[in-house]
N, C-alpha and C positions, 0 to 999 in steps of 0.2 A: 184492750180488755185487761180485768185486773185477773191477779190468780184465785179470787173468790167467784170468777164467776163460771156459770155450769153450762159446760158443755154437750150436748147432744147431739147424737149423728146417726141417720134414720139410716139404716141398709148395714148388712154384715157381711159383704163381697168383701173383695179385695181390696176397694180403696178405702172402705168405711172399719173393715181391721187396722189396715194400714195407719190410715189417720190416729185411732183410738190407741194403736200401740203408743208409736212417736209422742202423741200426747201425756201417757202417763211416762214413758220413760224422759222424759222432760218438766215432771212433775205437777203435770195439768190434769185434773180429774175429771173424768169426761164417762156419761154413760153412752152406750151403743145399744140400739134399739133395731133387733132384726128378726122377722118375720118365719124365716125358714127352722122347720122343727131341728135339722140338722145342724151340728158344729161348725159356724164358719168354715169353707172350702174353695180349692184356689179353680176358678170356673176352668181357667184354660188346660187342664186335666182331664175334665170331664169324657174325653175320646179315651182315653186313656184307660180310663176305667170301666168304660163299653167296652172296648178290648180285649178286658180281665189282663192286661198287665200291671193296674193296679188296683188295691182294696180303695173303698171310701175313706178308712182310715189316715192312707199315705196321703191324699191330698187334701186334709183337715188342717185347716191355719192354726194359729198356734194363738186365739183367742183371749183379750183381756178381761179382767175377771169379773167387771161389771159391764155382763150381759143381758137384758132385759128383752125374753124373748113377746113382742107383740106387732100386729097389725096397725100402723097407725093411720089412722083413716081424715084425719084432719089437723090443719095449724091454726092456731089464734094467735096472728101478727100482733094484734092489739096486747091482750094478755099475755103473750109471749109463753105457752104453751102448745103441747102438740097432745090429741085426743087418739087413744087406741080403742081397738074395736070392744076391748072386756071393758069399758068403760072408766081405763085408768087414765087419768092425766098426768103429765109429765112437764114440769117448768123446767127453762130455759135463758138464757145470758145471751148466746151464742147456739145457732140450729145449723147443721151441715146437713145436706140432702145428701145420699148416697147409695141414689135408691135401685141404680143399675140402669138395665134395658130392658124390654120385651123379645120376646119372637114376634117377627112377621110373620103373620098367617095371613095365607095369598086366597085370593079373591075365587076360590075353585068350587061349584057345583056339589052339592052333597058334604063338603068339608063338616058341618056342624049336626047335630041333630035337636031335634024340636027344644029340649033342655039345654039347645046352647051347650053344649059340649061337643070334642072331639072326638067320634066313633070310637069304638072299640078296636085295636089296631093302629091306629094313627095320634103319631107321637108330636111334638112339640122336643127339640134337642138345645135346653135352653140353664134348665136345673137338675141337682142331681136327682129329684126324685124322677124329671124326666129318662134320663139314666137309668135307675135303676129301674125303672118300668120296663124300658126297651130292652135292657139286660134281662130282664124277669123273659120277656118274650122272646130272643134271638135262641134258634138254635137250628143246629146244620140243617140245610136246606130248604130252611124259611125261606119264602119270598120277599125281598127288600124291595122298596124303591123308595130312594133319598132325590128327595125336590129340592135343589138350590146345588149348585158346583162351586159357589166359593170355598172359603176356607174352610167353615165348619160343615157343609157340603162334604166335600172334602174328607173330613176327619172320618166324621159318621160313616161314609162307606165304607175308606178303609177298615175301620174297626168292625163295624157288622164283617165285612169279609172274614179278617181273621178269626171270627168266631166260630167260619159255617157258613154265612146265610147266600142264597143266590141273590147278589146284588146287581139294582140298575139304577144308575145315575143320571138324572135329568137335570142339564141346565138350558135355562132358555137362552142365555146369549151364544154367541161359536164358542168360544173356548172357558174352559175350565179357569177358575180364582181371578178373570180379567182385571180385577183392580190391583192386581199385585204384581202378574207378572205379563210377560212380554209373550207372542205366539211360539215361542221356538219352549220356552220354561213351561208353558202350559202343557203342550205335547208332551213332555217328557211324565208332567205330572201324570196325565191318561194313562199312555204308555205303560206306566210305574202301577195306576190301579188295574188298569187290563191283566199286567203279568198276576195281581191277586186273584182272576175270575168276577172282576167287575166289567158290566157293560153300561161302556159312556154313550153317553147321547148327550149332544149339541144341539142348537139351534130347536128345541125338543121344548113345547110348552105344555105342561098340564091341564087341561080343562075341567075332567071331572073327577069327583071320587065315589067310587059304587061301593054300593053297601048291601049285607043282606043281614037281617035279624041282629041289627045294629052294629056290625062285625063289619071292617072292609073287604073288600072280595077282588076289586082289581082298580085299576086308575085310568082315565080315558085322556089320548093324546086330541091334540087341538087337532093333526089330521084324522081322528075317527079313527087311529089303532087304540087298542087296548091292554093292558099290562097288568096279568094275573098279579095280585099281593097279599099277601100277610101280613106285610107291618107297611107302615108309609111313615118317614121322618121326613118332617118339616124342616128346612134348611135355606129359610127363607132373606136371612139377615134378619138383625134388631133392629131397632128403634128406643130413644130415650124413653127412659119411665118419668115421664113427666106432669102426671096428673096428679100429682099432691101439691105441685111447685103451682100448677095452671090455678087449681081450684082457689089456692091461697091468695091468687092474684098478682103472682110473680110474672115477672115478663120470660115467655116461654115462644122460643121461634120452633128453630128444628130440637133443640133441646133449653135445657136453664139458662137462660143467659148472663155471663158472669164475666166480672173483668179479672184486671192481670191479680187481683187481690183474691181472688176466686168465691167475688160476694156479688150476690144478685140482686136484684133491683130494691132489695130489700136487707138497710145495710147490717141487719144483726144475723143473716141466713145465707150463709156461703154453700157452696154447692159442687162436689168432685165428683170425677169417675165418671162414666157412660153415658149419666145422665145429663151432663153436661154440652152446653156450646158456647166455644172460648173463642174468640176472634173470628166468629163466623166457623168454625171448625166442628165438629160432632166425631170425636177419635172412635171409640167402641172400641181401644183397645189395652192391655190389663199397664202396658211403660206409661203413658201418658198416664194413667189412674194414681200409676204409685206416684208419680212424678209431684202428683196434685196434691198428694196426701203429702208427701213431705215436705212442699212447701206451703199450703196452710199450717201443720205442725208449727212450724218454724213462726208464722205469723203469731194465730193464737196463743203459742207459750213467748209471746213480747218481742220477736222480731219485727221490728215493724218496718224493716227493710225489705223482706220476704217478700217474691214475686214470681208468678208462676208467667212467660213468656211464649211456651208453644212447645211441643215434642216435635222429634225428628222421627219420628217411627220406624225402626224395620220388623219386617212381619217375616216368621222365622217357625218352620216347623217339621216334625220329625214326622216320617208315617212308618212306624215299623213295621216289616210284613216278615214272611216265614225264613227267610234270609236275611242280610244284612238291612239297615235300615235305608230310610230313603230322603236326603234333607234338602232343603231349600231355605233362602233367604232371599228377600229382597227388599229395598231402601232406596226413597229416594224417588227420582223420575227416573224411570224403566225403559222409557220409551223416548228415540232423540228426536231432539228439533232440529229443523235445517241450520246446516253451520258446527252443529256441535259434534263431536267425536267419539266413535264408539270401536271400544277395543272386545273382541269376543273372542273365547278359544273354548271350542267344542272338543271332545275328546269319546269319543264311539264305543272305544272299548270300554272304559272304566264307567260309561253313563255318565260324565260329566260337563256340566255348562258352566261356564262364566260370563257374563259381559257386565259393562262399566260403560256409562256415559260422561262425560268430560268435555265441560264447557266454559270458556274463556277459563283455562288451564286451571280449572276445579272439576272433583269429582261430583255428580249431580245425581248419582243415581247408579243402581248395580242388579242383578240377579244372577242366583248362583244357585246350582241344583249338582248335588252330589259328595263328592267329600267336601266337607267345608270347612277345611283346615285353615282359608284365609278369611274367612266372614270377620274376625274380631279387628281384624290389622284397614281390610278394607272398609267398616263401618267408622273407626275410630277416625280416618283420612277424611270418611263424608262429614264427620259431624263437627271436626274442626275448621272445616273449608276453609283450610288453606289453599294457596296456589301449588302445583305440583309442577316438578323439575322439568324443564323442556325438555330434557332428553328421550324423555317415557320411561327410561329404566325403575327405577322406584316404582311404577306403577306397573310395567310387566313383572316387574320380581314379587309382588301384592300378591299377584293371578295366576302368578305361578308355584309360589311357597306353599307348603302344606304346613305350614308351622303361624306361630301369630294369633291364635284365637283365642 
């Protein structure tokens, strides 16, 4: 591409700021075209600010200056435009998709009503005006129940907790965030929202959602119990936003599919962030997003070296409660395979886990819940796989230093 030509990048998440900054600070001029009435904000906060430990303010990205806020409803690959809904059109050199994820909204009895909408009560925890909705509604003694125990499962409860609300957490599989961490890190997580005045359930599927004068009133379990409620948060996992890429006739599997150039099937239309699937991969998470943005940057402003190859993810998060806070990390494979080696050292008193997997004398994999004074020393070890010392020492002093991060 030359430096006359114009850049556009549909989405004002994190990767599609991202991208737009890196661009102009590189001296590429590029509009960003985002839908939400709000100032660019960084999503993985959003618990955060259900919480009320922070305003919307604190988590507003720091947006570049041509912002163009619209709905864009269609692309013209031919004419190399993109159509918004006020009926502006927008030409293009170069189109980056950036258009995010969705909520999962799960397949439950009553969830919608005749307008296609979500009852009164029942949130969606995806954007911040979903946010501030739930904020608007959360107050001591409300009835919660948050559907989904992953991560932002997860968040959502603790944060309604801290506010007040009598929380109950339902995940369908046994244990809590299963994709992240191992049975012993899970428990700890429970454990950790129990001591808030959450009540976990496992193995626990929702069936239906009751409603009365368009209002929710309670939620019904697959065995026919029932769970009085006042608010019901969705905590279902996303899904790529990939109906602008489908419609246009992009090859769209589980998300846009794009090579290590991060261009899709269609070579003037590269495509980052969430809405993405790179080597068979779909991340949905904000490292890999930035990752993407910085190395498109690098491409579009004439690197033409520039190549995005795959993240290494660790998924890393804080649940603050009325004492000290509560952290975990985990990277990697969690879980061993026969043959491989697994170092763990539990600690009862302090609330502390460690363990590390370690195969053909590489680090493969870690979870860690509590102080996490070694997470930067032990991620930095995974992610250069290297071979480590036959002795173990270096790797017991990793698990065992509070320093390094």
């Amino acid at each position: 591409m030359t430096s006359n030509d114009r850049v556009v990048v549909i989405g004002s998440g994190l990767a599609g700021v991202r991208l737009a900054r890196r661009l102009g600070e590189l001296g590429t001029p590029v509009t960003l075209v985002g839908e939400e009435e709000h100032r660019p904000y960084n999503r993985v906060l959003l618990a955060e600010v259900l919480a009320g430990r922070y305003s919307p303010e604190v988590i507003a990205l720091p947006a570049p200056a041509e912002l163009t806020r619209a709905r864009v409803t269609g692309i013209d690959r031919a004419g190399r435009t993109v159509v918004c809904a006020d009926g502006a059109v927008i030409a293009y050199d170069r189109l980056v998709l950036a258009t995010g994820s969705n909520p999962v909204l799960p397949p439950l009895r009553g969830l919608f009503t005749e307008d296609h909408e979500l009852p009164e009560g029942v949130h969606a925890f995806r954007t911040l005006d979903d946010c501030l909705g739930l904020a608007k509604a959360v107050r001591p003694g409300v009835r919660a129940v948050v559907i989904g125990g992953g991560l932002l499962g997860v968040s959502a409860a603790r944060a309604l907790a801290v506010r007040g609300a009598q929380v109950v957490l339902a995940q369908q599989s046994e244990r809590l965030m299963e994709r992240q961490l191992d049975p012993a890190a899970s428990e700890l997580v429970a454990r950790h929202l129990t001591d808030l005045g959450v009540e976990v359930h496992t193995e626990c599927r929702v069936r239906d959602v009751r409603c009365v004068g368009g209002a929710v009133r309670s939620v019904e379990m697959a065995d026919g119990y029932a769970l009085d409620a006042d608010l019901v948060v969705l905590a279902c996992g996303v899904h790529p936003r990939a109906g602008l890429a489908q419609a246009a006739g992009l090859d769209v599997r589980k998300g846009v599919v794009v090579d290590d150039e991060l261009r899709t099937s269609d070579p003037y239309i590269h495509a980052i962030g969430d809405c993405v699937q790179h080597a068979g991969t779909v991340y949905g998470l904000a490292t890999p997003a930035l990752e993407q943005a910085d190395a498109l940057a690098a491409l579009l402003a004439g690197d033409t070296g520039s190549r995005y190859t795959g993240t290494r993810s660790l998924t890393r998060l804080t649940l603050t409660g009325p004492d000290s806070p509560f952290d975990l990390a985990a990277f990697g494979e969690t879980e061993a395979l026969p043959g491989d080696d697994v170092v763990q050292l539990t600690d009862h008193t302090r609330g502390t886990y460690r363990k590390v997997v370690v195969r053909d004398d590489r680090l493969v994999g870690g979870v860690l819940v509590g102080e996490l004074g070694t997470v930067g020393a032990l991620a930095r070890a995974w992610e250069g796989a290297e071979p480590l010392p036959s002795d173990g020492g270096p790797l017991l002093h990793l698990l065992t230093n509070d320093g390094g991060s």
